[in-house]
N, C-alpha and C positions, 0 to 999 in steps of 0.2 A: 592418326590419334584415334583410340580406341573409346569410344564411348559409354562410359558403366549406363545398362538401364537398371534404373530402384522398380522393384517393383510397387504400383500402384496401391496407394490406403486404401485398405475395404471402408468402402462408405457405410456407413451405419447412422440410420433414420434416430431422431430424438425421441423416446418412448413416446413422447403425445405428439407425434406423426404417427407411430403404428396402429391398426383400426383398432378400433373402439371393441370389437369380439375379440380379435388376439391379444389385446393388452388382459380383457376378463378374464381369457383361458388361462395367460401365463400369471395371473393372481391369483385366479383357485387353485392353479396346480402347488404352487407356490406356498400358499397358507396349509393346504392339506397336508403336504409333506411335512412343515415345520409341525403342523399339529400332531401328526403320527410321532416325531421325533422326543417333543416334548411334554406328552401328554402321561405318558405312565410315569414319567420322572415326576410331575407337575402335583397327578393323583397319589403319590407316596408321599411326598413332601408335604401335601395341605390337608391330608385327612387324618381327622373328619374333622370338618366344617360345619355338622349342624347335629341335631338330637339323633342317638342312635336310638333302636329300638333292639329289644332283649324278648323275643315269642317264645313263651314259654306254652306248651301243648296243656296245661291242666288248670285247676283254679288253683287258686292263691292257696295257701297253709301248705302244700305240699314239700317235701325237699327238693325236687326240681324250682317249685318258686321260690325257695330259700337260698338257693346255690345263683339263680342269677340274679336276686337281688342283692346278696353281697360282691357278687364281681363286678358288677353294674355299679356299686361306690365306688370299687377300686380303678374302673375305669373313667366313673368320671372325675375321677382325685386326678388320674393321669394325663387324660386329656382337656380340661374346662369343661368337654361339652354335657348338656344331659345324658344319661342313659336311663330310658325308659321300659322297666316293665312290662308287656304288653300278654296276661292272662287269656289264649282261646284255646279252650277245652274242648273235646269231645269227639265219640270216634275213637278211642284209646288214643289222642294226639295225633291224629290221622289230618284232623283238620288245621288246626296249626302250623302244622308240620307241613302241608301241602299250600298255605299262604305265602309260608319263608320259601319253597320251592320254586313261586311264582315271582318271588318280589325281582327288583331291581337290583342284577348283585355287583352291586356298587360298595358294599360294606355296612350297609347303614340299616340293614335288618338284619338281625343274626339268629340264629332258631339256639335255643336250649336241648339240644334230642336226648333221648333218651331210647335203652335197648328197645322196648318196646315199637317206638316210631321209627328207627333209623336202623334195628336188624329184624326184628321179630314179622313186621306188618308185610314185607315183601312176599312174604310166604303165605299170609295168613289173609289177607284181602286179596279176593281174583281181581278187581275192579279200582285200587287203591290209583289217585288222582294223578303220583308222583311216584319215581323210582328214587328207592334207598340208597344207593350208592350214585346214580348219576346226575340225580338232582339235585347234589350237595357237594361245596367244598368244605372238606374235613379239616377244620381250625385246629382244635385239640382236648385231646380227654382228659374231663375236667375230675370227676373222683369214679369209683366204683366200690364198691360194699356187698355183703352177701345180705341176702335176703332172712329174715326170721320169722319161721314157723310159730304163731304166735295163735291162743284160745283164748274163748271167753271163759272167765275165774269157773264158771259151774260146768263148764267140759268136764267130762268124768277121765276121758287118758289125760295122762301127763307126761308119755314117752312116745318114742314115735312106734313103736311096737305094741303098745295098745291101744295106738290111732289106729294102725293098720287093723286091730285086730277088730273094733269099732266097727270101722267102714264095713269091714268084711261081714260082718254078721249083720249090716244093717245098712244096706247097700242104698242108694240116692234118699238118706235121711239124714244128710249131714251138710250142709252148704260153706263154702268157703266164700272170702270177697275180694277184690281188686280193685287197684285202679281204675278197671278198663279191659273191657277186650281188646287183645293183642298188647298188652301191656308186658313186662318180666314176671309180674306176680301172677297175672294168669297163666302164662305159659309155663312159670316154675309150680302150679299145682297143676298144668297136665301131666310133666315131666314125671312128678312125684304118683297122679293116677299109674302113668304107664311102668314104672317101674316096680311099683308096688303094688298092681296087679287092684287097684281099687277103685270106685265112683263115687265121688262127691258131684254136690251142685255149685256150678259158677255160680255167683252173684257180681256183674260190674256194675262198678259204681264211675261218678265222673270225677276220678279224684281221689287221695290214696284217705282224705279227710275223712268222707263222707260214709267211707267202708271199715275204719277205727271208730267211729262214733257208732257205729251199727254194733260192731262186735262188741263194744263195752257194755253195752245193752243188751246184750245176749239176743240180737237179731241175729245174727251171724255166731257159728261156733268155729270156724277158722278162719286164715287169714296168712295169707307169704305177704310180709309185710317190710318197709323198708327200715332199714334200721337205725336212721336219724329220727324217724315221726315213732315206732313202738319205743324205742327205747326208754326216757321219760315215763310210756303210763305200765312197761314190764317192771321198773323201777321203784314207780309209783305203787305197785301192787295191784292196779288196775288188771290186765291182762295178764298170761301165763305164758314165758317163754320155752318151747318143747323141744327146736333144733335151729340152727344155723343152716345155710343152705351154701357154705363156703365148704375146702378142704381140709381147713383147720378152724381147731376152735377159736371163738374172738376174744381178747384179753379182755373186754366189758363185757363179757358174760362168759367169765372161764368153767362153770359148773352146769353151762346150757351143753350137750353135746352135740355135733355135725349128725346130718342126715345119712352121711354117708360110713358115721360108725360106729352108726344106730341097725346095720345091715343091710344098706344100699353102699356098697363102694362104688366111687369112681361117679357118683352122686355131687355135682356142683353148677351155680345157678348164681352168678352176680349181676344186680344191677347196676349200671353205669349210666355215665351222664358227659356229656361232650359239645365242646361248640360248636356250629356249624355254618358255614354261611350260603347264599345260592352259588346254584353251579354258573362257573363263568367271573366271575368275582375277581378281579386282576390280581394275582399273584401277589405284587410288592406289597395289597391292602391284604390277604390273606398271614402273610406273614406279618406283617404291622400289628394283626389283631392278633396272632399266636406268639409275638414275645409280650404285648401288654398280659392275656389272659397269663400264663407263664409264672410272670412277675406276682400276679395276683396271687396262684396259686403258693406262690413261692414265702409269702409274708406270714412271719408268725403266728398271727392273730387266725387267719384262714385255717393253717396245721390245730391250733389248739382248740375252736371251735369243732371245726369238721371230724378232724382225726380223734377229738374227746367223745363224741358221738357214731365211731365206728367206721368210719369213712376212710379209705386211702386214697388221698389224694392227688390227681394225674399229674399233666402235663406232659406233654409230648409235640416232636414236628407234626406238620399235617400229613404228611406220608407217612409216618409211625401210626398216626391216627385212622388212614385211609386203608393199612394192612389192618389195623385192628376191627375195622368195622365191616370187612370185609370176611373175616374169621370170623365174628360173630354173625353175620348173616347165613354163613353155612354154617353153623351147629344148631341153631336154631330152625331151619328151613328143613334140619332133619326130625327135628323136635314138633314140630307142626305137622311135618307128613305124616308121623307115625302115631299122633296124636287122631289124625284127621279133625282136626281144627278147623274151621273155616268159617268167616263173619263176612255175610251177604252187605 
């Protein structure tokens, strides 16, 4: 008679017989895996959890601070939680812009940029704290608009062809203002220096406020100004509007004509404006926050303010937004070189 042998049960020790180090290891290993597993799922499902904040690069009155304070309701309609304006100025938005680069990008600081800080600055500061393309993830562009060439009411031209003729005869006696250096509106009056062969004086200011308040005053005789904040006081009768800085003319100022056909072709200069969050910022929160801004952009009340005030407004994926901001950093970086620009 043949005997079956079984083979023998692997003994296996009660977990509290195994030492006291091998049970810890096989518990961190344990918990870390499950936390890798579940953690991006965990961070898409529950945020945001507490006050966002909205870095806006300039002070308050400006339309950068007017575009994130009304997305900044619509977000917090959509989420419960606050969303906080958070105004720091200065540096043409260099400095703001260079906090949100540092922050925690967890979602919960979001920078407002604008051409100036997020295409124009890369080129234009040798020293600048952060890099424009890689110290940001590109959320989505939120409007863009042309710029208007805009005078004080006692300006003697009222075409751009006896601006030009002005400067010419009367070369660093005419000052222009800005936002800020390295801003859209300084860089679209070098643009305008270099192709029209003329010298005016910068004047930045901290702020698109502080450089309309000058020029109403006949501190300042011009001014590339944005077209939310002149609109109103071109309206007003306050200022003189002389050209568009777009390829076509804008239907709220259809008797103003383009710069470019005033006898600059091929002449065009928009400001824009885009959300941004730090680089590193998890994907599933990156997208979270570009279908809410999205939405936002998307509600009527936004079109009829914004787009009443000359504004087209965005929306875009964050890779639509990532090509776009990456276009403008080379047109611009040509526009600075041959400007010879540079802010120590």
């Amino acid at each position: 008679m043949t005997r079956t042998t079984r083979p023998h049960p692997t003994r296996r020790l009660p977990f509290a017989a195994v030492p006291a180090s091998a049970r810890r290891a096989f518990l961190g290993a344990a918990l870390a895996a499950g936390a890798t597993l579940l953690a991006p799922t965990a961070n898409a499902q529950t945020f945001p959890t507490k006050p966002i904040h909205i870095v806006v690069p300039f002070p308050p009155g400006g339309s950068t601070d007017l575009l994130a304070r009304r997305i900044g309701e619509k977000l917090h309609a959509a989420w419960g939680q606050p969303v906080v304006v958070d105004n720091r100025p200065g540096a043409g938005g260099t400095i703001g812009s260079d906090f949100v680069a540092k922050a925690a990008p967890d979602g919960y600081t979001l920078l407002m940029g604008v051409t100036g800080t997020n295409a124009i600055s890369g080129s234009l500061y040798p020293n600048l704290p952060y890099d424009v393309v890689k110290s940001f993830a590109p959320v989505s562009l939120v409007v863009s608009a042309p710029l208007v060439l805009v005078s004080t009411p006692s300006f003697p031209a009222r075409t751009v062809k006896d601006v030009v003729a002005l400067l010419k005869a009367r070369p660093g006696s005419v000052s222009y203002g800005s936002a800020g250096n390295g801003t859209s509106m300084h860089l679209t009056g070098e643009m305008f220096k270099i192709d029209a062969g003329v010298h005016m004086v910068h004047i930045p200011y901290r702020g698109t406020a502080g450089a309309l308040q000058d020029l109403m005053a006949g501190q300042l005789q011009l001014m590339f100004g944005d077209f939310l904040i002149v609109l109103p006081q071109v309206q007003a009768g306050k200022i003189e509007a002389i050209a568009v800085t777009s390829k076509q003319r804008s239907p709220l100022l259809p008797n103003v004509p383009t710069i470019a056909e005033s006898g600059y072709p091929g002449f065009e200069a928009l400001s824009w404006q885009g959300m941004f969050a730090p680089a590193g910022t998890p994907p599933a929160i990156v997208e979270q926050l570009n279908r809410e801004v999205n939405k936002a952009l998307a509600s009527p009340d936004m079109h009829e303010f914004f787009g009443s005030r000359g504004f087209t407004l965005g929306g875009s994926t964050p890779a639509e937004f990532s090509d776009f901001v990456q276009a403008e950093v080379t047109k611009w970086g040509r526009i600075v070189k041959a400007s010879g620009a540079k802010i120590e």
